[in-house]
C-alpha positions as CSV (number, residue, x, y, z in Angstrom):
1,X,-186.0,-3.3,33.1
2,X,-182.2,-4.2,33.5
3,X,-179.6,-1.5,33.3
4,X,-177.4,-3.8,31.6
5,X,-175.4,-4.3,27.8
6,X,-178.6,-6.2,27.2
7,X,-181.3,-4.1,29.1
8,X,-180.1,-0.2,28.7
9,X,-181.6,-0.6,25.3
10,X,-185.3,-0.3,26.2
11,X,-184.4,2.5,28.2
12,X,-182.8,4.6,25.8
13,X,-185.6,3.6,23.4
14,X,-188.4,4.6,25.5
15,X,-186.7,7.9,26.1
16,X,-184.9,9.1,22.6
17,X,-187.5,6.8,20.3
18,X,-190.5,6.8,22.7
19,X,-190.3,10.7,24.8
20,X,-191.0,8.7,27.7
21,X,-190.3,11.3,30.4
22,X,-190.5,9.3,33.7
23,X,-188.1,6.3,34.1
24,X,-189.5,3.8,36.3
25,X,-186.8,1.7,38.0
26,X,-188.0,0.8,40.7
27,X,-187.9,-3.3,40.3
28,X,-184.4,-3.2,38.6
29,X,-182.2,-6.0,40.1
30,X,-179.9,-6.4,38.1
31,X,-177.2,-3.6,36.4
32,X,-174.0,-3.6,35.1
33,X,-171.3,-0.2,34.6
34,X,-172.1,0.3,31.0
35,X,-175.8,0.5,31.7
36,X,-174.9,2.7,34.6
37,X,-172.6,5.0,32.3
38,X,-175.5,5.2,29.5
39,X,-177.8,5.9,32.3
40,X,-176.2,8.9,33.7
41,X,-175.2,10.2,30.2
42,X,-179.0,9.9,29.4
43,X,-179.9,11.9,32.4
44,X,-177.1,14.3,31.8
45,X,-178.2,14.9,28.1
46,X,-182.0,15.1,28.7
47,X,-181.0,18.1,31.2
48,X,-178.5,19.6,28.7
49,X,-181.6,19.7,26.4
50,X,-184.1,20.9,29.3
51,X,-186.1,17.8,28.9
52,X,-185.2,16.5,32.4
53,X,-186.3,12.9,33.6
54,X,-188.1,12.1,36.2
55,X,-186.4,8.9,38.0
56,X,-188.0,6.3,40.3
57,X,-185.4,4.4,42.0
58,X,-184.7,1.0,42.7
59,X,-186.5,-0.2,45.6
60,X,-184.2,-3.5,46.1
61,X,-182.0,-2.2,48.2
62,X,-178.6,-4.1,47.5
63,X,-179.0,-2.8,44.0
64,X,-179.4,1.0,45.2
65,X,-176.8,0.9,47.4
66,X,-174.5,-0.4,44.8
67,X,-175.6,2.1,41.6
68,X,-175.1,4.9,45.2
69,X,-171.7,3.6,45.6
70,X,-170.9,3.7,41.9
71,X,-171.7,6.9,41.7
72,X,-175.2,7.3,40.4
73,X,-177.7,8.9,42.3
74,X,-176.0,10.9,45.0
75,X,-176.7,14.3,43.9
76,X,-177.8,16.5,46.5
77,X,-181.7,16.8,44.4
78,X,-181.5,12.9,45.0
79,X,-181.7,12.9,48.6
80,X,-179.2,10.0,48.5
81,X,-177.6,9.2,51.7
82,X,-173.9,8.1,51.8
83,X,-173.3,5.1,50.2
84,X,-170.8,2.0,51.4
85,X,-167.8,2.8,48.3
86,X,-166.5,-0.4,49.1
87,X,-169.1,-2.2,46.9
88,X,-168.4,-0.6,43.7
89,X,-165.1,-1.7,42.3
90,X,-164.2,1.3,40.6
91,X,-167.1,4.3,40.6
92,X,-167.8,6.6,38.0
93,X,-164.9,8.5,37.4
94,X,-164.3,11.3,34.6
95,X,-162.0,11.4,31.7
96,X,-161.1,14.8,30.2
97,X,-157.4,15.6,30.3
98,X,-155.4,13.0,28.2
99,X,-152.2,13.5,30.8
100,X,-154.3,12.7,33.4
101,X,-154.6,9.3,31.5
102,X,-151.9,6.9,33.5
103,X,-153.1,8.7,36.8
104,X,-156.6,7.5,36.1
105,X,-155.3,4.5,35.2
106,X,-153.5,3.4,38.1
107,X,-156.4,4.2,40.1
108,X,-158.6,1.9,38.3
109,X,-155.5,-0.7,38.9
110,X,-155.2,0.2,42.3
111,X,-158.6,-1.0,43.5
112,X,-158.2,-4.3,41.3
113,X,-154.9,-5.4,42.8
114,X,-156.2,-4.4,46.0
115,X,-159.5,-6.8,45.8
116,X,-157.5,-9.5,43.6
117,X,-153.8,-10.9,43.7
118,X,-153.3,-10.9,39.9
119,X,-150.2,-11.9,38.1
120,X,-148.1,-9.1,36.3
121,X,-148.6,-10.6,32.7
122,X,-152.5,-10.1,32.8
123,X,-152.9,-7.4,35.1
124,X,-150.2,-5.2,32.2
125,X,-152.7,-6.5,29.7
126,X,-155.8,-4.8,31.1
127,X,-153.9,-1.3,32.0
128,X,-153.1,-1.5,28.1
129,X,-156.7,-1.7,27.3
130,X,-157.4,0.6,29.9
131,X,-154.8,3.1,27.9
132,X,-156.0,2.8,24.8
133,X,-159.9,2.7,25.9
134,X,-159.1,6.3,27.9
135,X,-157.4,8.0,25.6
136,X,-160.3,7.4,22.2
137,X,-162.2,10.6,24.6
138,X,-159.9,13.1,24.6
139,X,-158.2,12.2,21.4
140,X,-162.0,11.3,19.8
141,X,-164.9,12.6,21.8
142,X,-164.3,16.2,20.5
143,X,-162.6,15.4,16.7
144,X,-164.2,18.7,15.4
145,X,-164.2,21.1,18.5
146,X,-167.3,22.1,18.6
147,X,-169.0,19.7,21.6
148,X,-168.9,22.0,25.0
149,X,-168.5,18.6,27.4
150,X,-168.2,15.4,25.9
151,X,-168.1,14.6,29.5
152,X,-166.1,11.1,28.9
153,X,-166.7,8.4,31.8
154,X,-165.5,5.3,32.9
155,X,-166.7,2.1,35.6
156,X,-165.4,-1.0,36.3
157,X,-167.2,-3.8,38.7
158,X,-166.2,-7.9,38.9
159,X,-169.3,-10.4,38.8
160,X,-169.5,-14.4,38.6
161,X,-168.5,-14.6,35.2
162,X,-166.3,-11.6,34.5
163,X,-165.3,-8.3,35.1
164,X,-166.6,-5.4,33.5
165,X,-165.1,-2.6,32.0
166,X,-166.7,0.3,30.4
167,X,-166.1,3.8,29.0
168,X,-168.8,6.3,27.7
169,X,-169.3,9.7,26.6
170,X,-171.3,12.5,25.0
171,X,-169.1,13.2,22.3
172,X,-169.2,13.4,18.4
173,X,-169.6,9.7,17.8
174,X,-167.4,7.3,15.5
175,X,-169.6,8.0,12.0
176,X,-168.8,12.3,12.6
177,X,-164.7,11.4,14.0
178,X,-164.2,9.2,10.4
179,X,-166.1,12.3,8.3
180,X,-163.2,14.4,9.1
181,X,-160.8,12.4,7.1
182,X,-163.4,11.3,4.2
183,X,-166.6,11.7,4.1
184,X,-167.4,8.4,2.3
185,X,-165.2,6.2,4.8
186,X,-168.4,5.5,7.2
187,X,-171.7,6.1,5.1
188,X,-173.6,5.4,8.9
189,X,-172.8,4.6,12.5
190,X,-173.2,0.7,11.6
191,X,-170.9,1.6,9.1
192,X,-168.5,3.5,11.0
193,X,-168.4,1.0,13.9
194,X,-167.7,-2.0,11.1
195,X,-164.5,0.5,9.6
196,X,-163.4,1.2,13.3
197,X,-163.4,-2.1,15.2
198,X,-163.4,-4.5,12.7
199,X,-161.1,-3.0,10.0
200,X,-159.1,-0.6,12.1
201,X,-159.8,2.8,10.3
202,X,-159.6,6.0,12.3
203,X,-159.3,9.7,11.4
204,X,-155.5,9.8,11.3
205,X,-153.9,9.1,8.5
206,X,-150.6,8.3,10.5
207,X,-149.5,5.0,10.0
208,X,-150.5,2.0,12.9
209,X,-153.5,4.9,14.2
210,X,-156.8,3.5,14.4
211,X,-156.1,0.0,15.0
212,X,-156.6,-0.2,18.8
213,X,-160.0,-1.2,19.0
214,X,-160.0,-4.0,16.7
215,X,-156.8,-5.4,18.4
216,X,-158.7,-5.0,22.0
217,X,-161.7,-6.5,20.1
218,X,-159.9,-9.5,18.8
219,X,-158.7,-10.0,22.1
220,X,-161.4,-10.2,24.3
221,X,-163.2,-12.4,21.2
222,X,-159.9,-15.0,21.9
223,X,-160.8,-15.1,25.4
224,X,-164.5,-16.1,25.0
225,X,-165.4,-12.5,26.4
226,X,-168.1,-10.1,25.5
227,X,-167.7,-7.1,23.9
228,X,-170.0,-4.0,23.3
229,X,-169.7,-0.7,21.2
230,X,-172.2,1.5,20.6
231,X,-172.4,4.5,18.5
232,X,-175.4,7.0,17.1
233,X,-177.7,4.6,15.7
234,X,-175.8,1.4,16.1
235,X,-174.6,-1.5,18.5
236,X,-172.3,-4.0,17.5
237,X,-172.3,-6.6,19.8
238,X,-170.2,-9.6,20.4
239,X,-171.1,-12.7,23.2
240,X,-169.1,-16.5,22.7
241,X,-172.4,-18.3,21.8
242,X,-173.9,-15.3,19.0
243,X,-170.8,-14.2,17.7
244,X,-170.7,-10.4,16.8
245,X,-173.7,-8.7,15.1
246,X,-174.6,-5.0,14.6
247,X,-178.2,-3.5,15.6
248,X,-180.3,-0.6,14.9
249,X,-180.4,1.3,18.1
250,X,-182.5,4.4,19.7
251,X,-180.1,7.5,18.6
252,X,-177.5,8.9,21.1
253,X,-174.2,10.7,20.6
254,X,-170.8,9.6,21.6
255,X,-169.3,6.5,22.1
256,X,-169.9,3.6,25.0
257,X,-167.5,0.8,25.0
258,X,-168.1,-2.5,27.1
259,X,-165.7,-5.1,28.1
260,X,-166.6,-8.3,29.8
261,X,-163.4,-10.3,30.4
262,X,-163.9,-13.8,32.0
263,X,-162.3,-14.0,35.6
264,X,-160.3,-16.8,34.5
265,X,-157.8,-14.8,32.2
266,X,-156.7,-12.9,35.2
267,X,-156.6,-16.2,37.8
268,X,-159.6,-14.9,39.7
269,X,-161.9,-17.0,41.4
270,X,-165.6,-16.5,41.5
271,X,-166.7,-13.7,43.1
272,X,-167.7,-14.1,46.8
273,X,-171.6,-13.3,46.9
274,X,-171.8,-14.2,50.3
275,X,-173.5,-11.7,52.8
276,X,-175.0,-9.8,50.0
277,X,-177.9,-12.1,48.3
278,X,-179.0,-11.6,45.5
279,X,-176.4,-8.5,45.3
280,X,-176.4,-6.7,41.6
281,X,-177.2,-10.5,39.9
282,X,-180.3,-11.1,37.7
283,X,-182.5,-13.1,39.4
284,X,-182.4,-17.0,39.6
């Protein structure tokens, strides 16, 4: 298994397709934040429903330390000793209060300018994203009301090729957000992702709403980076060498959003793996 934008898919399949009630981690190596974030929304939701999973963790321990420092796995029923934060570029952190928004934001730029010297022009074009990515939860997550805890969450962590940025949460979905304006606008959650981040549509009828995810989309396509968003029953999926394509997925509610952007946009050099072998990369 690999609790990655490739991997987290057998998970959530053996689990919400499969009831598989014991996830067996133990020889994961390899993990990225938007498998962590689906991860610990899959845990959260199995208990919400009183069908709580039983966990075996990861017995490489450069890959448990980092998914302790991100944030995963340090409850006090996980026996978890205190992790080395340092490793985790930006832990998994909440989103709930829109005007906490820029405050969360500057913490997530923070710990990049404090690991990277980035110039001004590209470091202002990832807290944009970073806006615009936060606020779909608490302008989204909860379109009709009626969803107790959305419980939004965002991760960030750099890698060899790219950093990655992702957002997540429990919330209504993209297909239920559209239904509010018309009912016939997304037909299904492929269908709803297509009207969302490939033709801009949103549930406002306000003129320039909605098209924030396709403009982050296009973006991250111009820059040869990958891009994943998932919702209900669908994943549309973007890489340079496949182009985009929608799946079928195992069924989950909310959104998760996934942004690799190559480290070249922002000037950085390859991440220094040295002391740490092997550390959070797929095997060679």
């Amino acid at each position: 298994m690999q609790l990655t934008i490739e991997g987290i898919e057998e998970i959530l399949t053996l689990v919400r397709a499969g009831g598989e009630r014991t996830l067996d981690l133990r020889g994961v190596r390899d993990a990225d934040p938007f498998g962590l974030l689906l991860l610990d929304l899959l845990i959260r939701e199995q208990e919400n429903q009183g069908d709580r999973l039983r966990i075996l963790r990861p017995l490489d321990p450069a890959t448990l330390r980092w998914m302790q420092a991100m944030g995963l796995f340090r409850r006090p029923d996980f026996g978890a000793p205190a992790p080395n934060v340092e490793q985790a570029l930006q832990p998994i952190t909440p989103i709930a209060d829109e005007s906490a928004i820029m405050e969360l934001v500057d913490r997530f730029d923070a710990r990049l300018a404090a690991r990277y010297r980035l110039d001004r022009s590209p470091r202002y074009t990832l807290v944009r994203i970073m806006i615009e990515l936060f606020q779909n939860i608490p302008q989204h997550a909860n379109a009709t009301g009626l969803v107790a805890d959305p419980h939004g969450i965002a991760a960030m962590q750099d890698y060899r090729d790219g950093i990655v940025l992702a957002i997540a949460d429990l919330g209504v979905g993209m297909r239920t957000s559209l239904s509010l304006r018309d009912p016939d606008l997304a037909t299904s959650d492929a269908a709803a992702i297509d009207a969302v981040v490939l033709r801009g549509a949103s549930r406002f009828t306000d003129p320039g709403r909605g098209e924030e995810l396709m403009r982050i989309f296009r973006m991250v396509r111009s820059w040869d980076g990958t891009v994943a968003v998932r919702s209900g029953r669908a994943l549309l999926r973007h890489d340079p060498s496949e182009g985009a394509e929608v799946y079928d997925v195992a069924p989950f509610p909310g959104v998760q959003i996934a942004l690799v952007i190559p480290q070249r946009i922002f000037g950085v050099e390859g991440v220094d793996a040295e002391g740490e072998p092997g550390f959070n990369e797929p095997d060679e």
